[in-house]
N, CA and C atoms as an extended XYZ file, in Angstrom:
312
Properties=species:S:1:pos:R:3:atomname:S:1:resname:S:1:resid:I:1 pbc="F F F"
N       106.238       75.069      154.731 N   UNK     1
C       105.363       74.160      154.001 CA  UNK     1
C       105.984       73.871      152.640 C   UNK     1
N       106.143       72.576      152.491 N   UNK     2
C       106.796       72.015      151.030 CA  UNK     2
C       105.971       72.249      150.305 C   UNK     2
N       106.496       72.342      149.061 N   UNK     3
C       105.456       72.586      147.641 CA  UNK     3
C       103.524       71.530      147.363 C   UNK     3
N       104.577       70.318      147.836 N   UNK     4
C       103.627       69.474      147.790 CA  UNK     4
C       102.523       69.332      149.143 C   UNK     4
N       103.106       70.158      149.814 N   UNK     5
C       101.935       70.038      150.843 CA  UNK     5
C       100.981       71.682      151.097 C   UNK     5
N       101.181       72.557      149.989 N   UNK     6
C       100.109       73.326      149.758 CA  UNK     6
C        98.841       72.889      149.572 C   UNK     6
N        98.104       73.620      149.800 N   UNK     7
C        96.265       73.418      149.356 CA  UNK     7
C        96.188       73.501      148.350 C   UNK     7
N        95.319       72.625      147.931 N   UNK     8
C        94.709       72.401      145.920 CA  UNK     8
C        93.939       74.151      145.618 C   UNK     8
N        93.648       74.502      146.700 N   UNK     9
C        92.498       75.665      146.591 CA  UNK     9
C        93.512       77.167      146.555 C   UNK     9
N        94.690       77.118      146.605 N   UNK    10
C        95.798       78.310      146.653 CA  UNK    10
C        95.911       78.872      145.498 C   UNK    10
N        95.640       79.908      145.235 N   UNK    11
C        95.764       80.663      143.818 CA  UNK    11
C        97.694       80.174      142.936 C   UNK    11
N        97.609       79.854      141.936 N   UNK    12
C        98.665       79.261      141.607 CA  UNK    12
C        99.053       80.522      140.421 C   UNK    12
N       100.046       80.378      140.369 N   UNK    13
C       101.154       81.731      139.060 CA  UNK    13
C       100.647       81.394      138.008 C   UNK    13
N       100.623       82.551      137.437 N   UNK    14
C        99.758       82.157      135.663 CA  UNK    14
C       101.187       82.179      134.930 C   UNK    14
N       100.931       81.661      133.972 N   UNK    15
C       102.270       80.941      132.779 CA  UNK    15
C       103.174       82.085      132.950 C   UNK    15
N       104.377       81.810      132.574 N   UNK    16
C       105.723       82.736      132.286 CA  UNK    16
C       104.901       83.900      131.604 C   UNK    16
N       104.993       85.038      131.839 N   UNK    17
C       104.679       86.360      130.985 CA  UNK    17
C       103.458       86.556      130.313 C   UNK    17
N       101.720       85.856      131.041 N   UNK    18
C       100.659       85.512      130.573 CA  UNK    18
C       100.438       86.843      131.376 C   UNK    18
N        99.633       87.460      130.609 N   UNK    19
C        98.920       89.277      131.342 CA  UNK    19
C        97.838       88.574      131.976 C   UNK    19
N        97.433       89.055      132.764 N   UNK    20
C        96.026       88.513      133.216 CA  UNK    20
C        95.243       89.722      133.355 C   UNK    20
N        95.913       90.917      133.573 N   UNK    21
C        94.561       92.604      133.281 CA  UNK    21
C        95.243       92.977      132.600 C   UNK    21
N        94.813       94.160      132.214 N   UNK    22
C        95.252       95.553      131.512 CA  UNK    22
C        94.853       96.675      132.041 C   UNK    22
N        95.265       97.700      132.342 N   UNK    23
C        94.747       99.178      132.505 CA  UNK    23
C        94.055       99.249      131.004 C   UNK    23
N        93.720      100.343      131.527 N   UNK    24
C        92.485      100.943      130.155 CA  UNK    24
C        93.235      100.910      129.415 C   UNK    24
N        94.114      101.993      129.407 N   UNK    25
C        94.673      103.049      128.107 CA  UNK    25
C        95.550      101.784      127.619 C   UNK    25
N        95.832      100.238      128.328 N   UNK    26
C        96.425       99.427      127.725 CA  UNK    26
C        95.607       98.255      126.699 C   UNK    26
N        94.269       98.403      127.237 N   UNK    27
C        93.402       97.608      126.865 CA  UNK    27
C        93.002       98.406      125.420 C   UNK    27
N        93.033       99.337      125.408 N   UNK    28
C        92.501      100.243      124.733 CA  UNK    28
C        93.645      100.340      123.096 C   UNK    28
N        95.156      100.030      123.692 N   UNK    29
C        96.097      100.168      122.597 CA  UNK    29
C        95.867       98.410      121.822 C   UNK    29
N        95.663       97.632      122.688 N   UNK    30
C        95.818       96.363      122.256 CA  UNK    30
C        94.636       95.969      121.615 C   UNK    30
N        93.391       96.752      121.457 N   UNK    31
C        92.346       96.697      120.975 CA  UNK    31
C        92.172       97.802      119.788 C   UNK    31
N        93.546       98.489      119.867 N   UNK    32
C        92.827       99.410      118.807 CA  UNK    32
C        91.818      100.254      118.791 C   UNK    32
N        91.600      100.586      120.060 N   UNK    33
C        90.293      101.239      120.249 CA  UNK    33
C        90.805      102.963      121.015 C   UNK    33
N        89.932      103.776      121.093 N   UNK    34
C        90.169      104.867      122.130 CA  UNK    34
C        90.106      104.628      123.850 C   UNK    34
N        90.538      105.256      124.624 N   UNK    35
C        90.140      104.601      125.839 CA  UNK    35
C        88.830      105.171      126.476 C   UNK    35
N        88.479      106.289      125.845 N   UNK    36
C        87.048      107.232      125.564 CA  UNK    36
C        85.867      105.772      125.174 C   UNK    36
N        86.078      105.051      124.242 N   UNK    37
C        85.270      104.085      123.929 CA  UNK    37
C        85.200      102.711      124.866 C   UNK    37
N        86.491      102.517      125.036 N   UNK    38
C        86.434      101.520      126.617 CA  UNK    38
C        85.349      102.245      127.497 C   UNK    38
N        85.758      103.305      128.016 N   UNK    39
C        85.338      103.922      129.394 CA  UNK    39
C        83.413      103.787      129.229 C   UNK    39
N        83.119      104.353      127.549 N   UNK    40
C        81.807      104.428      127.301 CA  UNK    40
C        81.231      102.453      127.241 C   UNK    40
N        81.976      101.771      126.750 N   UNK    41
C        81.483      100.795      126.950 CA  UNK    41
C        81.351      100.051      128.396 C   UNK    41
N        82.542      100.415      129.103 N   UNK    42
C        82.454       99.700      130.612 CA  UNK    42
C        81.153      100.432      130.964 C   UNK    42
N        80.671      101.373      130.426 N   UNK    43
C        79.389      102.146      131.430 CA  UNK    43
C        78.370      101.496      131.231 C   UNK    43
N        78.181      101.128      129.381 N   UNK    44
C        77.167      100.553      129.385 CA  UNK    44
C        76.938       98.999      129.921 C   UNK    44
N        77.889       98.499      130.293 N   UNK    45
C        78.308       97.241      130.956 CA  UNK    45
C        78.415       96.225      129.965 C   UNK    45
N        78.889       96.528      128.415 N   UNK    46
C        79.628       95.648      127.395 CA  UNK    46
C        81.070       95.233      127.807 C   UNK    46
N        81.501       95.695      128.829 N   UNK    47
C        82.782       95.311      128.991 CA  UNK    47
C        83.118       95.311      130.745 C   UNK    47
N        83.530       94.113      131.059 N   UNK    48
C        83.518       94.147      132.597 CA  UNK    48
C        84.855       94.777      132.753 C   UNK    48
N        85.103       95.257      134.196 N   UNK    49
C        85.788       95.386      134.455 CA  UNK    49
C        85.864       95.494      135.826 C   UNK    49
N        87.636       95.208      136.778 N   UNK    50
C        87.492       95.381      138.290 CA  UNK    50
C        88.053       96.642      138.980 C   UNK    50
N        88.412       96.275      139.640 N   UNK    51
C        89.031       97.940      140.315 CA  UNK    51
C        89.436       97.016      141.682 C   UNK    51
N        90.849       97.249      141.508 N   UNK    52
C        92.080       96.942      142.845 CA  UNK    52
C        93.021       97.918      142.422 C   UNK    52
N        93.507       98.137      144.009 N   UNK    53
C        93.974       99.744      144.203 CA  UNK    53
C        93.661      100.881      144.031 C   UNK    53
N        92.191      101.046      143.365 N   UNK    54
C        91.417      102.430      143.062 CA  UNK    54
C        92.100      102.525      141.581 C   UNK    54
N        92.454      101.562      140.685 N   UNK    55
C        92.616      101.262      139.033 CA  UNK    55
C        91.426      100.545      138.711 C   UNK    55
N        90.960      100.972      137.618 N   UNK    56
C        90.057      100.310      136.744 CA  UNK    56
C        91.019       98.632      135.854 C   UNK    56
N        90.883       97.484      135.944 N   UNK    57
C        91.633       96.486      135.325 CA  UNK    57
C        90.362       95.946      134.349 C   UNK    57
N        90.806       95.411      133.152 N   UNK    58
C        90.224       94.626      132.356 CA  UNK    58
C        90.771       93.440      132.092 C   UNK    58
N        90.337       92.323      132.888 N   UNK    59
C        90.595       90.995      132.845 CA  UNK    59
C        90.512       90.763      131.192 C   UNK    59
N        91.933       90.116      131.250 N   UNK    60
C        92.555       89.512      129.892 CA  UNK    60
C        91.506       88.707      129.032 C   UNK    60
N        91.054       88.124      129.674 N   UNK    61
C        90.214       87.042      129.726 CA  UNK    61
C        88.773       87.807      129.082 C   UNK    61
N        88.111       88.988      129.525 N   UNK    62
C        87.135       89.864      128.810 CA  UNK    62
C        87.368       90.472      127.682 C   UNK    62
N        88.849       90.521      127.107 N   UNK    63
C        88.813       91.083      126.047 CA  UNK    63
C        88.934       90.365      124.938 C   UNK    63
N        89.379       88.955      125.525 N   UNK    64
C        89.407       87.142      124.452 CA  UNK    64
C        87.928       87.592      123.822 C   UNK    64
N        87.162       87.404      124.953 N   UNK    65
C        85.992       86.913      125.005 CA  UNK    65
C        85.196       88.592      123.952 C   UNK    65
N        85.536       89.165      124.310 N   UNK    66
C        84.937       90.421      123.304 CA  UNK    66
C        85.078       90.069      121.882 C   UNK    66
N        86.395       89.869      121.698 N   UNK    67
C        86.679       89.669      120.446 CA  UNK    67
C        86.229       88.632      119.649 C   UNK    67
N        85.911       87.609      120.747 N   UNK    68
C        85.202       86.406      120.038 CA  UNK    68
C        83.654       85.950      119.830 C   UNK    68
N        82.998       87.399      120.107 N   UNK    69
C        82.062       87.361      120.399 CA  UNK    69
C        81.481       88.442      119.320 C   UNK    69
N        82.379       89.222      118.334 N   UNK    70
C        82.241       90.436      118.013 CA  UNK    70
C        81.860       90.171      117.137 C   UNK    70
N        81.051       90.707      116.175 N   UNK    71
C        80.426       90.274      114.219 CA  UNK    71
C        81.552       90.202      113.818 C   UNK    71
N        82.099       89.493      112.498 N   UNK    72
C        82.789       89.242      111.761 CA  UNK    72
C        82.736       90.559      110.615 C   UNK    72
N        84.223       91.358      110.539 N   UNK    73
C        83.941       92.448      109.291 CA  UNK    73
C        83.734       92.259      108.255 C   UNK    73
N        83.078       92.610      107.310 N   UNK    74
C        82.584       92.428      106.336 CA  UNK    74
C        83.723       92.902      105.266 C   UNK    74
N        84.353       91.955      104.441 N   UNK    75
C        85.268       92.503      103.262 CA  UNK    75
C        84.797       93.997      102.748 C   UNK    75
N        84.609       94.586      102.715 N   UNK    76
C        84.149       96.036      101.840 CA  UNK    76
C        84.197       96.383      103.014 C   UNK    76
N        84.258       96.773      104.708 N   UNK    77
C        84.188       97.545      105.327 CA  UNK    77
C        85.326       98.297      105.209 C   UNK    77
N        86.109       97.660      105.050 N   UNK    78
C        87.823       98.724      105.051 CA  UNK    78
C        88.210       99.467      106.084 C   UNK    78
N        88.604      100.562      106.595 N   UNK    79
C        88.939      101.532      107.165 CA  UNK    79
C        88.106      102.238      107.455 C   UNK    79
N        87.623      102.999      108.277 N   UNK    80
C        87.184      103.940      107.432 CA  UNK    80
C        87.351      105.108      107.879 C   UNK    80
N        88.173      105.303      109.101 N   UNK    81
C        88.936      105.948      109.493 CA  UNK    81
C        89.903      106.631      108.369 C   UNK    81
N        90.490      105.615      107.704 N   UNK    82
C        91.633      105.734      106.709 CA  UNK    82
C        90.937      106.304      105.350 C   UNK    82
N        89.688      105.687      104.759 N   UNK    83
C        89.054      106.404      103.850 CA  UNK    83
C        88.688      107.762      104.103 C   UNK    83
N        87.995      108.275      105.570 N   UNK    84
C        87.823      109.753      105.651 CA  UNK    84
C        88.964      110.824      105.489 C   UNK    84
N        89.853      109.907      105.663 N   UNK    85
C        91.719      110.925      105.762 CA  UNK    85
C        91.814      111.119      104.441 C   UNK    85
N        91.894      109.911      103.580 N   UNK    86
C        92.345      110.034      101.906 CA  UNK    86
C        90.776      111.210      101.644 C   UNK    86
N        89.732      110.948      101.990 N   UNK    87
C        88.741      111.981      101.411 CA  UNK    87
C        89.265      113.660      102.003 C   UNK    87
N        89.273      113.356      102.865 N   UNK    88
C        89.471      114.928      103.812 CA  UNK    88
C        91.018      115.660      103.327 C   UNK    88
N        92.497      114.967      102.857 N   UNK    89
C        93.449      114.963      102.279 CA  UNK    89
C        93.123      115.694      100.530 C   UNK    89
N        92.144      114.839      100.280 N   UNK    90
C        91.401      114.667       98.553 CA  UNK    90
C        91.027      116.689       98.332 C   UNK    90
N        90.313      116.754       99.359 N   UNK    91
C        89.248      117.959       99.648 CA  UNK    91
C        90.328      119.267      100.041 C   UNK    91
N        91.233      118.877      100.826 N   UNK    92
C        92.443      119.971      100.959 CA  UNK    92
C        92.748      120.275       99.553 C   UNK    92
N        93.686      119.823       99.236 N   UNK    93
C        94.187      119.803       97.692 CA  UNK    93
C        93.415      120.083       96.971 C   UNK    93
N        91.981      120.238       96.523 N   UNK    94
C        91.215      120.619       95.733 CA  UNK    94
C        91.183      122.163       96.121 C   UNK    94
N        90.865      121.852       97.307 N   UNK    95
C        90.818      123.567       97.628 CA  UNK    95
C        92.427      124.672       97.781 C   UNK    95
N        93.313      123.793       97.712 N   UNK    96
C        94.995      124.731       97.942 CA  UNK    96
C        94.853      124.876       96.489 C   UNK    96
N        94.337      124.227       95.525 N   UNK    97
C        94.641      125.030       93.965 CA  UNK    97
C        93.713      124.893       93.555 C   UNK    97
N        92.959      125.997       93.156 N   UNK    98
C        91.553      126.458       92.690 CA  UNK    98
C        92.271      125.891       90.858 C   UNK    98
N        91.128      125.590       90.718 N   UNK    99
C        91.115      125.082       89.452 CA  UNK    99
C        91.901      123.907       89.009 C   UNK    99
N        92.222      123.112       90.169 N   UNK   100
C        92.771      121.809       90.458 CA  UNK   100
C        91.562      120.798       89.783 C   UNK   100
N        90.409      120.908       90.122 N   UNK   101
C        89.422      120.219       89.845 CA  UNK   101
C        89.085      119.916       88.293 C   UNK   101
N        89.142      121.946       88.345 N   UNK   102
C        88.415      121.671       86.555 CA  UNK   102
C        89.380      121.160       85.644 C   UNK   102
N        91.057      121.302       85.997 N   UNK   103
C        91.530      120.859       84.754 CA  UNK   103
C        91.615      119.165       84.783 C   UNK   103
N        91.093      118.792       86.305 N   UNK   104
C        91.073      117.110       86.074 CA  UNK   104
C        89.939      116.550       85.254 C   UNK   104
């Protein structure tokens, strides 16, 4: 069968190097997220997902759509991951030299 005489209805190749799933733990790096928090969200059913071959996949396409769907961060949110480190870092050092504090 020539090219041109395929069916309109035949699943056709997605663009040169376009992902169309992700595994978790990939969905999970490209989101910045844990894959602990994927897994808890696919449960609560915030996040679809399929399963071919007995893999969990997250259509490319659900995680557009997450992101575009997500509140906008608020300037002052920051890190805060990164703020608990500089605090928890802050709190070491206070405590490796006693009297670190009082002479500040």
């Amino acid at each position: 069968m020539e090219r041109s005489e395929m069916p309109s209805s035949e699943v056709k190749p997605a663009a040169s190097g376009a992902v169309l799933a992700y595994r978790m733990k990939d969905a999970a790096h490209v989101l910045g997220l844990s894959v602990t928090t994927l897994y808890e969200m696919r449960r609560k059913g915030e996040l679809p997902a399929v399963r071919i071959a007995g893999r969990a996949l997250i259509p490319a396409e659900a995680l557009r759509r997450l992101l575009a769907e997500a509140p906008a961060a608020r300037p002052d949110d920051g890190d805060e991951r990164a703020a608990r480190a500089r605090h928890a870092g802050a709190v070491r050092r206070d405590r490796a030299s006693p009297g670190a504090a009082e002479a500040a």
